[in-house]
Each structure stands twice: as C-alpha cells, then as structure tokens.
N, C-alpha and C positions, 0 to 999 in steps of 0.2 A: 923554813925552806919549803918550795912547792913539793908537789908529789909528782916525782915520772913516772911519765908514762911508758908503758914495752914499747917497744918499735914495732911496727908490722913487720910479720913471718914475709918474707920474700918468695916468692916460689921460682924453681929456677925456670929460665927459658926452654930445657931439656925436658922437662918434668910435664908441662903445659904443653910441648910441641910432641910427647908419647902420648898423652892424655887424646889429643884429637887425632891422632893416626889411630888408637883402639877406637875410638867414636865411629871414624869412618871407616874401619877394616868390619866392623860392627856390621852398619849400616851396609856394605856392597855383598856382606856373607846373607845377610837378611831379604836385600833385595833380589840377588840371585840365586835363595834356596826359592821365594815366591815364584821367582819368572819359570825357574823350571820345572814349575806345577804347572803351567796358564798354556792349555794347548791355544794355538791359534789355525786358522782351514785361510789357505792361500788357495785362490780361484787363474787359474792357466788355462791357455789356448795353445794346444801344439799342432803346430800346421804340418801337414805331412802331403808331399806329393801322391798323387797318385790314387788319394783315398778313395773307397768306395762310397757312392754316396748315400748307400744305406746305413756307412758308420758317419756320417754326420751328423756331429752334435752329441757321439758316445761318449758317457762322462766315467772316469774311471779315478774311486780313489785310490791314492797310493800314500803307502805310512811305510815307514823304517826303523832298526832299531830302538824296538820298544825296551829292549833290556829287563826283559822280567827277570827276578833272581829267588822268587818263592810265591808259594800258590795263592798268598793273597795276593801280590801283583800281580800272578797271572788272572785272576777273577777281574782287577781293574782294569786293565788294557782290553781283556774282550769287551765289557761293559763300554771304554772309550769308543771302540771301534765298531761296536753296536749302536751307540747315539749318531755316529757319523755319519753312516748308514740312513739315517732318519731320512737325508736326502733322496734317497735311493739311487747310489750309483749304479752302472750297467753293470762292473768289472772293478775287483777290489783287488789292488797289490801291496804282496808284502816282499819289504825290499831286505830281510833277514838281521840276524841279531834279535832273533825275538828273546831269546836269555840275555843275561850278561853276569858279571860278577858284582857281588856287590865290593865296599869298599872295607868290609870287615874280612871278605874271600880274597880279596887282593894283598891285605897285611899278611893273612895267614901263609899266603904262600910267602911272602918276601922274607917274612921272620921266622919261616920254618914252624908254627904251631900249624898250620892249619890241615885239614883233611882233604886229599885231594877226591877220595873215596866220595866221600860225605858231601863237600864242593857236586861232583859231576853226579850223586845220586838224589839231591836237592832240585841241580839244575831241569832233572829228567821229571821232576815230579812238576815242575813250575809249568816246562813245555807240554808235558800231559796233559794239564789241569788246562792251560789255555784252548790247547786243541779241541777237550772237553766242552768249556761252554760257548765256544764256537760254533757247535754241531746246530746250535738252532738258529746259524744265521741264516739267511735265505739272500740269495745275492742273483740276479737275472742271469747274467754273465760267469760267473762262479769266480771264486776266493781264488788268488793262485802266490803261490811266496817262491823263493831260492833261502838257503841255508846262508848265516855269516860264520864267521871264523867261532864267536860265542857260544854258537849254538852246540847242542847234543847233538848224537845222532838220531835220528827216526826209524824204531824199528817197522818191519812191512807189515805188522796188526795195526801199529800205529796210522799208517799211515790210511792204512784200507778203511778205520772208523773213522777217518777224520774228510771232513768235507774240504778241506782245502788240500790243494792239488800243489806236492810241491815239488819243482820243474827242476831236473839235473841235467845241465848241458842239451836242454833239448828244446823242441818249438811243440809250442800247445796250439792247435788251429780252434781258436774260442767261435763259437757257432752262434751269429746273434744278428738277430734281425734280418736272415735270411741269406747271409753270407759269413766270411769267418776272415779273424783278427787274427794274424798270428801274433805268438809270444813269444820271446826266446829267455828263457832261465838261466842264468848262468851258475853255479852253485861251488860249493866251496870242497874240497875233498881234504879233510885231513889224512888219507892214504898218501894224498899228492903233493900235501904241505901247500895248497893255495888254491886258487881259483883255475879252472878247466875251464877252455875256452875253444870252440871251432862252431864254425858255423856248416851243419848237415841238412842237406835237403829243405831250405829256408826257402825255396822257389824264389818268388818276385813279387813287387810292390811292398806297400805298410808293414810296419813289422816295429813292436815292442821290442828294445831290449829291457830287461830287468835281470841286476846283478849288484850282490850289495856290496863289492869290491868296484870304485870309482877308477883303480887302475886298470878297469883291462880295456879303456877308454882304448889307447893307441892300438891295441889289438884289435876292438872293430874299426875306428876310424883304418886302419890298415888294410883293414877289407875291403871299406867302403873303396877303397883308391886302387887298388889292383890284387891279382892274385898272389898267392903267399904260400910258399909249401908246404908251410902245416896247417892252412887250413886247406878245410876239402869244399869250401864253396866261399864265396865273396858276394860282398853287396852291390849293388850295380848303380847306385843312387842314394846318397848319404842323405841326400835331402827328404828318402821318402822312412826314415828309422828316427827314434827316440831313444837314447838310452837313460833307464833310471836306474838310479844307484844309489848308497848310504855309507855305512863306516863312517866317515867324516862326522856326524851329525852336525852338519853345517858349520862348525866350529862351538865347542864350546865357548868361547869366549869371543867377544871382537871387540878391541880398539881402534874407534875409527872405520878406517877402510879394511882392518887388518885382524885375520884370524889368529891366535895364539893355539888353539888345542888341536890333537892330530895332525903335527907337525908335518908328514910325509904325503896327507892326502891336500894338507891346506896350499904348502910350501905346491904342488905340483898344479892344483888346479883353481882353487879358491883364493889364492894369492896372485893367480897368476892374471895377467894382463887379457888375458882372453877368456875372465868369467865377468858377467857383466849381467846384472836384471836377476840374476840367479841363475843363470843359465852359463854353461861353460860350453865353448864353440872354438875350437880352432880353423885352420886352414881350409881343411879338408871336407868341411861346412857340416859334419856332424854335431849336434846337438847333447847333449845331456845336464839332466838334472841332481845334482847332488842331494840330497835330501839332506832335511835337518834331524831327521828322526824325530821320536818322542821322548825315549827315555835321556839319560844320560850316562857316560862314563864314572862309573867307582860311585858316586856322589851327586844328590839330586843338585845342581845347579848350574846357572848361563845367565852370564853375562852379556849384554849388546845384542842375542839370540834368542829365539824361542822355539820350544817342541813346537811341530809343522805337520801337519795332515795336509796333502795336496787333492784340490780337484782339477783334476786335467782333462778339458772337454777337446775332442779332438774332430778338427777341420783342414780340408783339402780346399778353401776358398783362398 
C-alpha cells in the first residue's frame, strides 16, 4: 500500500483575518508615533483692515501647545523654536499649554497611584527649565504667550527673569518699526475655573487676539458685532482682528474631512461648516486660527495631522 500523506494544517479564516488587523494596527501606531515628531512651518497671510503700513509685511511666528512634561522636553521645544527663529520673525507667539501631562501622569491620576504633588512639582521644573533656555533668544519684536489650562502657575521671580512677556487679560502695544501692534492675551485663571475675557482700553484699528481657549471665539466675535454688558469695550470692525488660538491641536487625528480628537473644540469649530483652508470664520466675518500645536495629548501621536509652526505675515492690501 502507498504511504499518506498529512493533509495541509488549514488555517482558519479568523486566525489570518487578526493576523492582518495586528499588521495594520502595527503599521498606523508606527506611522503616527513618526508623524508626531515631523514639525512642519505653514506660511499665511492675514489681511487685516486698517493696517498701518509700517506693519507691512510683519512676519510673526506662532506655536501652540508644546506640552512639555520634563526638562529634557523642555530643553527640546526651546531648541525647536530657536531653529525657527533662524528665519527671523518680527514677533514670536505662544498660544499656551507649554506643559502638559504625560500619558504615565494621566494613568496615575485615573488609577489613583500617582502623585499629584510630584505631577505639579515636575511640571514647574519643565516650565522653569524652558523659560531658562529661552532667555537667549533674541526676538526684534519680543516673545509674548497667554497660560492654557496645562500649565503651572508662574511665580512674579519667574516671570521678571524670563524674557517672554506673558499677557493676562490685557493688551501689550508691541513698539516696531516706528509704530505699535497691539496684542490682546487672553489667559487662563485657575482661581476662575476658565478663561477671562473683556476687552479694556483696546482703542481702534489692528489688533492680535491670542488665546489658547478656541472657545472664547463667540465672546469676541460678540464684540465684534455690538456692545455687551460684561464687556467694557467692543471691536468696531471684525475685519481689522485675528484671533489665534490652540487646545484643539488641530485634531489629533483626522478621517477624511473629519476630526476625531478634542471632541468639544473639533465638534464646535473644526467640524463645523464654517472652517474652511484652516481658517474658521462665521457670520460675523471674524477670523481665527486654530492651531495645531506641536506637542501632543497623553501620547506622541497623529494621525491625518502634523505638529504646525505658523508664519503669519500680516497685510492691509
């Protein structure tokens, strides 16, 4: 009699169809821990009524959400933002969130090991340390940030050694080229549980908003459009203001046309029907930019998205 042979081992359908979903769960963990290393510099034009024409052609970058969470990222992010520079902007802004948690500070809290002590005196050494090797930037126009939700607080030593100027509810009249820019800060109070907003003494024409809460959008575009009782000044012309903003960091993630991360800031602006080019613009013809930031939430990664440094040269043609 012959000799049989085994039958081939079958493999099941189930078996071969988990095998290539870990291939590919593999392959998108891999490509968006890469992407959210790869800064990329987006080059804008914000047209602003009214401009003086000694700021034509003022290039000013703006970065957001760097999320540093310890003092070798703090070392990295000034380093970033020192090559960027190479360009030589007028006016550098930081749109806040310069800390963040990492994704081993986020467990601890959830699962109750971690140290909330240890958490916010980590965080203060990371923001120290940045501020540190910032001191030798040199910027024409000078550094200016607002505070996010992230951040530590800044004691007043701190802030007096540190070159960058950073703005609480107020307007900074930046002095350049023989006239002045104003700026308005909007900054975060953990006293107040959120973002402070009024507009004091803004006078008229151009005018910067920077604020790393993307909601307090309806709050100026509300200015822009008439007076309001709790503010004590309003804008007379939406078309002659910019506001930048972050939190969102533009979505971590996109499908398509469609943001998944930061549900509340994606869901109201970045999903919505009136963001368009990058730029989000209602009715009311106010403008704002949402940043992408650099760093990331919990976890270096993005999808569809990349870390964004913006230059924004700014024109009244």
């Amino acid at each position: 009699m012959g000799k049989k042979h085994p039958k081939p081992k079958r493999h099941s359908f189930g078996r071969i169809l988990l095998g290539l979903l870990l291939v590919l769960a593999t392959a998108v963990l891999l490509a968006g821990t890469v992407n959210a290393r790869i800064v990329r510099v987006e080059y804008r034009t914000a047209h602003l009524d009214g401009l003086d024409s000694r700021l034509e052609g003022l290039r000013i970058l703006y970065i957001s959400d760097l999320k540093i969470s310890n003092t070798r990222k703090a070392v990295q992010a000034a380093n970033l933002i020192k090559r960027l520079c190479a360009s030589e902007p007028d006016i550098v802004l930081i749109g806040g969130d310069i800390c963040g948690l990492s994704l081993w500070d986020e467990a601890g809290r959830s699962l109750g090991f971690g140290n909330e002590e240890s958490i916010s005196r980590r965080l203060g050494e990371a923001q120290a340390q940045f501020l540190l090797e910032m001191n030798d930037l040199s910027v024409r126009g000078g550094i200016y940030a607002v505070t996010g939700d992230c951040d530590p607080g800044l004691s007043w030593e701190e802030e007096r050694r540190s070159n960058i100027r950073f703005l609480k509810n107020e307007v900074c009249a930046v002095s350049i080229n023989g006239t002045y820019l104003p700026i308005y800060g909007c900054a975060y109070s953990a006293a107040q549980g959120g973002y402070v907003f009024s507009f004091e003494n803004t006078g008229s024409g151009p005018m910067i908003v920077l604020s790393h809460d993307p909601g307090v959008y309806k709050q100026v575009s509300l200015a822009a459009s008439r007076r309001s009782h709790n503010l004590q000044g309003y804008i007379h012309n939406p078309q002659e203001y910019i506001l930048l903003a972050g939190h969102g960091l533009g979505g971590q993630v996109r499908l398509g046309s469609r943001y998944l991360a930061h549900p509340d800031t994606n869901e109201k602006f970045l999903n919505s029907e009136d963001f368009s080019g990058g730029v989000y613009k209602d009715g009311t013809g106010l403008r704002m930019l949402p940043g992408q930031g650099i760093g990331s939430e919990l976890f270096p990664f993005r999808l569809g998205t990349r870390p964004t440094a913006y230059y924004i040269q700014l024109s009244g043609k």
